[in-house]
C-alpha positions in Angstrom: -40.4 -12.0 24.1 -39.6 -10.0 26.8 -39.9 -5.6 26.7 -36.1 -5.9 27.9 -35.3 -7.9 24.7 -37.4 -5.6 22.4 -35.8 -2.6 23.5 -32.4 -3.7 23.5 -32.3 -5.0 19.8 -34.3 -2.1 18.8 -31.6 0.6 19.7 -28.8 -2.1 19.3 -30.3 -2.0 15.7 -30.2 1.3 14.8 -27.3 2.4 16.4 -25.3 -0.4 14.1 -27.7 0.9 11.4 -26.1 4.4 11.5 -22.8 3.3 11.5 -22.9 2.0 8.5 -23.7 6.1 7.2 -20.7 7.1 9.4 -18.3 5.2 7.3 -19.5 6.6 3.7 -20.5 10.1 4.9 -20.3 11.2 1.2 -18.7 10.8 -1.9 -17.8 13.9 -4.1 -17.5 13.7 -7.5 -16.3 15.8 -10.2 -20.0 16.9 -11.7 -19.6 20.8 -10.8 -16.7 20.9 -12.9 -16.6 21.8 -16.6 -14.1 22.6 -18.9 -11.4 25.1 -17.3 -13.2 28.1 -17.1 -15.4 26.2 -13.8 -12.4 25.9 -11.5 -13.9 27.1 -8.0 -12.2 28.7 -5.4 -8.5 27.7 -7.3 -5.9 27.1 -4.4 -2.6 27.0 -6.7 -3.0 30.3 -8.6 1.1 30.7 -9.0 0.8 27.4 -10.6 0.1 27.0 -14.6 -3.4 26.2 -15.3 -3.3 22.8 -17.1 -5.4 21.6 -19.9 -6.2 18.1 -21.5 -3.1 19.0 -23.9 -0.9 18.9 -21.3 -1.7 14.9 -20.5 0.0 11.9 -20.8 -2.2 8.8 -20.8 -0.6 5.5 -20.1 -2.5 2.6 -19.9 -0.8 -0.8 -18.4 -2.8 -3.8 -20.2 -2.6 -7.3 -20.1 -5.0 -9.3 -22.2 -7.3 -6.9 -22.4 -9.1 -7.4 -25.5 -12.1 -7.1 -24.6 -11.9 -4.4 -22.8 -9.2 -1.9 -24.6 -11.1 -1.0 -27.8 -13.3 0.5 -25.4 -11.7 2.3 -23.3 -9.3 4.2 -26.2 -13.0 4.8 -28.4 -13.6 7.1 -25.4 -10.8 8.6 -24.9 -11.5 9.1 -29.0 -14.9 10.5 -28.4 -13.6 13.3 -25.6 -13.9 16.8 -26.8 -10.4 17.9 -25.6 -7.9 15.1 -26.6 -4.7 14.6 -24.3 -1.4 15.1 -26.3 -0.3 11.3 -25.9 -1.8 7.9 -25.1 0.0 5.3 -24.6 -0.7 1.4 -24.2 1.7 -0.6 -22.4 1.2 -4.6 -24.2 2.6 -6.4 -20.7 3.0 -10.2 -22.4 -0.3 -9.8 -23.9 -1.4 -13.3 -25.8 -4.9 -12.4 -26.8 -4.2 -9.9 -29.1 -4.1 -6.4 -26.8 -1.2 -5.2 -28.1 -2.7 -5.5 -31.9 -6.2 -4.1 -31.0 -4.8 -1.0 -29.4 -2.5 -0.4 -32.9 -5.4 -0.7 -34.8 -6.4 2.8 -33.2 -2.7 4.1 -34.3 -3.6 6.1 -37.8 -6.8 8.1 -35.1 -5.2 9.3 -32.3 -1.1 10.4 -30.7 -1.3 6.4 -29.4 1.9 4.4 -28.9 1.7 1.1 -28.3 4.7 0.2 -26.2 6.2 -3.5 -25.5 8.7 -2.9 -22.5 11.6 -4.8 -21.8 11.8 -8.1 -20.1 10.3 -7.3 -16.6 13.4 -6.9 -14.0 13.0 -9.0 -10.9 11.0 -8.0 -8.1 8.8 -6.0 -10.1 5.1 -6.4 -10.5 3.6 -6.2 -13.9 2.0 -3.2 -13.6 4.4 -1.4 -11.6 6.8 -2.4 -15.0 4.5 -1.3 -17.5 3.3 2.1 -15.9 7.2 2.5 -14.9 7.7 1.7 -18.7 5.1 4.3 -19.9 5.6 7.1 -17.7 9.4 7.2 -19.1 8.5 7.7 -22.8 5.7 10.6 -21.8 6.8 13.7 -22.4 3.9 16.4 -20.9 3.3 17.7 -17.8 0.9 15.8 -16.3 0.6 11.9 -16.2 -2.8 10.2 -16.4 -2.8 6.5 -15.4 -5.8 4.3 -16.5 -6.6 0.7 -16.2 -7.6 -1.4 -19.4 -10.9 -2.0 -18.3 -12.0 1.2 -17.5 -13.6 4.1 -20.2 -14.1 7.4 -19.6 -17.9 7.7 -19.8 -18.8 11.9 -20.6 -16.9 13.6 -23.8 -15.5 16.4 -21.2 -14.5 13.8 -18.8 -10.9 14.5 -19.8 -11.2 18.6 -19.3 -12.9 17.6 -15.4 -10.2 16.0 -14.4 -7.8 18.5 -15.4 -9.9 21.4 -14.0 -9.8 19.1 -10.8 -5.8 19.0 -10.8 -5.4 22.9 -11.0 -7.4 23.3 -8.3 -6.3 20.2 -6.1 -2.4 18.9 -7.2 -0.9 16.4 -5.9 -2.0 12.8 -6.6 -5.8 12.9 -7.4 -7.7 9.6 -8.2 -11.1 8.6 -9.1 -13.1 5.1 -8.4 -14.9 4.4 -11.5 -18.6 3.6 -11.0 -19.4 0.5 -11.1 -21.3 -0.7 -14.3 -23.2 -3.8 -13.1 -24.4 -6.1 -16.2 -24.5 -10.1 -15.2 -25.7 -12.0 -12.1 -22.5 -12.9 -10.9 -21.1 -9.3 -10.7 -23.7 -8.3 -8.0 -21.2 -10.1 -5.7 -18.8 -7.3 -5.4 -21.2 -4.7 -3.4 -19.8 -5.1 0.0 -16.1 -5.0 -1.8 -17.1 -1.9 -3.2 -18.4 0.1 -0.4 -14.8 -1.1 1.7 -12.8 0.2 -0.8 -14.5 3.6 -0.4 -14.4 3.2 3.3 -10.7 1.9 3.3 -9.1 5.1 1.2 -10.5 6.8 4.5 -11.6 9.6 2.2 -15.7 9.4 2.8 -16.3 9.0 6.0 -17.5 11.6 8.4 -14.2 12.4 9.7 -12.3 12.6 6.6 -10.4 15.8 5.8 -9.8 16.6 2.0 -6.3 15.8 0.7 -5.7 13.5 3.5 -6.7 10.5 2.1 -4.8 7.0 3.4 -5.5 5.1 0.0 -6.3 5.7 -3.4 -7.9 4.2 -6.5 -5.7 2.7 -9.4 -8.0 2.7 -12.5 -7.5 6.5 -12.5 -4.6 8.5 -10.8 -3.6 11.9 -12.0 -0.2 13.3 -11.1 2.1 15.6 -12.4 5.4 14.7 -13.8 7.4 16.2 -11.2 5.7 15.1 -8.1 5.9 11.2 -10.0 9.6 11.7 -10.1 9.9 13.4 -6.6 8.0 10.3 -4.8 9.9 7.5 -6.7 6.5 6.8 -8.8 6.3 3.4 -9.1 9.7 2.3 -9.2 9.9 3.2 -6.0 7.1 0.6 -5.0 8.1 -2.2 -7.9 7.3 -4.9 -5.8 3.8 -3.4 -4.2 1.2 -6.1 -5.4 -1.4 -2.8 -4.7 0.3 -0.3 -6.3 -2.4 2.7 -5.8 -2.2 2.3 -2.0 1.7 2.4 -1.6 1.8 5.6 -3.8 -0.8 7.2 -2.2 1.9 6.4 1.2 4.8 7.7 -0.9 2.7 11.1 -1.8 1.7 11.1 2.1 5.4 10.8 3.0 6.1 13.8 0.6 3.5 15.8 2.1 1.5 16.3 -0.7 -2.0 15.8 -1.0 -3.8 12.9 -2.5 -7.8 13.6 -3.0 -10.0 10.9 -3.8 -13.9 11.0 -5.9 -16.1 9.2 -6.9 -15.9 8.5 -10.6 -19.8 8.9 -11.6 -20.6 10.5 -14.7 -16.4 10.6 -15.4 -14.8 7.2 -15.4 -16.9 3.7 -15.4 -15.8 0.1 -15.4 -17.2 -3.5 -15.3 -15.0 -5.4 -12.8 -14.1 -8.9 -13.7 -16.7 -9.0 -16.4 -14.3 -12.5 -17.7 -16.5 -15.1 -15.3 -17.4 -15.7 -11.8 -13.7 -17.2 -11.6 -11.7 -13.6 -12.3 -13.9 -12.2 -9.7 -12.9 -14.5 -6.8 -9.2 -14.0 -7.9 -9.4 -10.7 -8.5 -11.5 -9.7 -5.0 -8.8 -12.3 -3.3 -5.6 -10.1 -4.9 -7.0 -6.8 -3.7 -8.2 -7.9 0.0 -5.0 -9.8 0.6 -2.9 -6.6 0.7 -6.3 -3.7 1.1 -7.6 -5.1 3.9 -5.1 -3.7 6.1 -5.8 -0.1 5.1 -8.3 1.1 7.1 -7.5 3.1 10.5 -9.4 2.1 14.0 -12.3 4.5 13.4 -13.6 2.7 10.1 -12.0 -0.4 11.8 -14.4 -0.1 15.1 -17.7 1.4 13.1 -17.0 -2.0 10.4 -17.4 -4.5 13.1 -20.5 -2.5 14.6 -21.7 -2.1 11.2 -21.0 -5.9 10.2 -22.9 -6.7 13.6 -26.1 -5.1 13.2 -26.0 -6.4 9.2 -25.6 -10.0 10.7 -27.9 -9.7 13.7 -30.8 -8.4 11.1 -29.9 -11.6 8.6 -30.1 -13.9 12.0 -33.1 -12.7 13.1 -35.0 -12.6 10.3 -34.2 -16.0 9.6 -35.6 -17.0 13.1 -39.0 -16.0 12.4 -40.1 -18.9 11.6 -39.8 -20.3 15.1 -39.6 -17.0 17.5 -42.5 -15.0 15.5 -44.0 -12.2 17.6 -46.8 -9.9 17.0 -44.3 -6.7 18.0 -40.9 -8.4 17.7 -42.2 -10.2 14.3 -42.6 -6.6 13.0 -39.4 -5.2 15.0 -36.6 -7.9 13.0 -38.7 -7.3 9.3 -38.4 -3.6 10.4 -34.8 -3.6 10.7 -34.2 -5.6 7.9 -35.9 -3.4 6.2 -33.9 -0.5 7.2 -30.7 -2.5 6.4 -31.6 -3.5 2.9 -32.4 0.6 2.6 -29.6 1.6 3.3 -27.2 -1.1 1.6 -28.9 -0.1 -1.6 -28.5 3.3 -1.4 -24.6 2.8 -0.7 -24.3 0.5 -3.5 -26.0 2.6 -6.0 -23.2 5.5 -4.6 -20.9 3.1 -6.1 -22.4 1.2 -9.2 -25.7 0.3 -11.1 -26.5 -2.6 -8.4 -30.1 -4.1 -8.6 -32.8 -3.5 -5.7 -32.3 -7.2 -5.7 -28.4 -6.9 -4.3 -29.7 -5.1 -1.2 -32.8 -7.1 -0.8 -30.7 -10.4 -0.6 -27.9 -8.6 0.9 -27.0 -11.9 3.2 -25.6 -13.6 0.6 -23.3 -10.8 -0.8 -22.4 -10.3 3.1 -21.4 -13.9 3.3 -19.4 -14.0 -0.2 -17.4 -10.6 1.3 -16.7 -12.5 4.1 -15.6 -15.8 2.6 -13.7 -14.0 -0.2 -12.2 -12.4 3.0 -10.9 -15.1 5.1 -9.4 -16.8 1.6 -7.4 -13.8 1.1 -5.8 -14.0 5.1 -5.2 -17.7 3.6 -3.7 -17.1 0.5 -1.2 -14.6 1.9 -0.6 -16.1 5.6 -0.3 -19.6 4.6 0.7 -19.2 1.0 2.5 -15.9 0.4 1.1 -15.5 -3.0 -1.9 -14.6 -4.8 -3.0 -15.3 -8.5 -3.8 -12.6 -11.2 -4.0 -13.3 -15.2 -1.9 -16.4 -15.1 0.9 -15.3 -12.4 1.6 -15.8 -9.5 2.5 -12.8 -7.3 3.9 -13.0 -4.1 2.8 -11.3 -1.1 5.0 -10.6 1.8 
């Protein structure tokens, strides 16, 4: 192998390498904060300092049984309870709605079966439209069923957060990795945090493009300024659309990493609700992401393939420098993966190491998606069919 080659995938390498870094600069989370009395450097002192009382939780759920018990023990467990939850049953036939009544005679928890769903609204645009209507405090708090709030001050951090931030804020709960299967949804992972455009090195706080649905904070009267949800009924992706209407508004939306706050196990059902539920959110997510994060993913992407590719030619093309050079730069590729993913969620050593194959499943899980809404128009999601325009 020639010096010319050596040299040319070696700095090809590493420049793709650091690409993937420029992407998911860093990811702040809400750690420093605790309790109200931590708020640093407030920016809205004419404003009321809020506390946990002041929060509305509602909590869109469709057969969620597994999962709801859960998430409303933690919200049980936090040291500074919000003033209302509520749980909105959305057709539930598995026995959500009767699980989350069970927790009635505990806690200020509604459990709220909305109306027939108008046309041209999602489910969940309907049920957290539904919810948000009967709350009564200040500030809104909207989490997904599968979610749970994972530190008994988790609630008071998130409020310290709003006083100083406003606007919309959102967290991306970390990723709680238990089966096999789930180790497929790295790569998805890290895009998400790369498609917000809210970690990268060029992100400036409150001007993020996207943000996370499990958990968005708002106040009440920003939700009713910006339309809330009814304004984007028929958005299959609901956190990205609000995070436009906020944008339009000009009010800030700040995104964080949800790590030691908010946790979840995605698609914990089966290998099945994975595919559809990775298919849902790339079909409308994917189109997100500006040209920086655009430009620095297909660099990225290259150098991740190239490393895969050449490692797998060593068989036939082994060298005693290059040999060393392509298990290098693996190396430095599986690194780095794992240290993103970890950002993220509890993913194994063993995710990064065999990183091909959860590069390949991204990518076929991506190309489906263009399918599904180019061809088809639609995309599946617990039973219904949602269409995508």
């Amino acid at each position: 192998m020639s010096l010319l080659v050596q040299q040319v995938f070696f700095w090809s390498a590493l420049a793709y390498w650091c690409a993937g870094f420029l992407l998911i600069w860093k990811i702040p989370g809400l750690s420093g904060l605790h309790g109200l009395s931590n708020v640093p450097g407030l920016s809205r002192p004419e404003h009321k300092l809020y506390t946990t009382a002041d929060i509305s939780v509602v909590i869109p759920a469709r057969n969620e049984a597994d999962n709801i018990g859960t998430l409303l023990d933690s919200l049980l467990a936090q040291q500074s309870p919000p003033r209302e939850i509520f749980v909105v049953d959305d057709q539930s036939d598995d026995g959500t709605g009767e699980i989350a009544e069970s927790f009635a005679s505990r806690t200020r928890l509604r459990v709220i079966k909305p109306e027939e769903r108008p046309e041209g609204w999602t489910g969940k645009n309907w049920s957290c439209h539904s919810g948000a209507r009967e709350a009564a405090s200040p500030l809104l708090l909207f989490l997904d069923a599968d979610t749970r709030l994972s530190s008994p001050d988790a609630l008071e951090k998130l409020a310290a957060a709003y006083n100083n931030y406003g606007g919309l804020l959102s967290l991306q709960p970390y990723h709680t990795v238990r089966k096999l299967y789930e180790q497929l949804s790295g790569f998805f992972n890290m895009i998400v945090m790369v498609g917000s455009n809210a970690f990268s090195s060029w992100s400036r706080p409150g001007r993020a493009d996207g943000c996370f649905g499990p958990c968005i904070l708002t106040s009440r009267d920003d939700y009713v300024k910006t339309g809330g949800h009814e304004a984007v009924r028929e958005q299959v992706v609901d956190d990205l659309a609000l995070c436009g209407l906020y944008r339009k508004a000009g009010l800030p939306v700040h995104n964080f990493g949800g790590r030691g706050v908010i946790d979840f196990r995605m698609y914990p059902a089966g290998p099945e609700s994975l595919v559809e539920g990775w298919t849902k959110n790339m079909a409308v997510g994917a189109t997100l992401a500006d040209w920086r994060s655009i430009l620095l993913l297909i660099i990225w992407f290259t150098g991740i393939s190239n490393a895969a590719l050449a490692l797998g030619s060593l068989g036939w093309i082994f060298d005693p420098v290059f040999g060393p050079m392509i298990l290098g730069a693996y190396g430095l590729y599986a690194g780095q993966i794992y240290l993103q993913l970890r950002r993220v969620g509890s993913f194994s050593p063993a995710a990064a190491i065999f990183f091909p194959v959860l590069f390949l499943f991204f990518v076929g899980i991506f190309v489906f998606s263009i399918i599904r809404v180019k061809i088809y128009r639609s995309v599946s999601w617990k039973g219904r069919s949602i269409r995508v325009d």
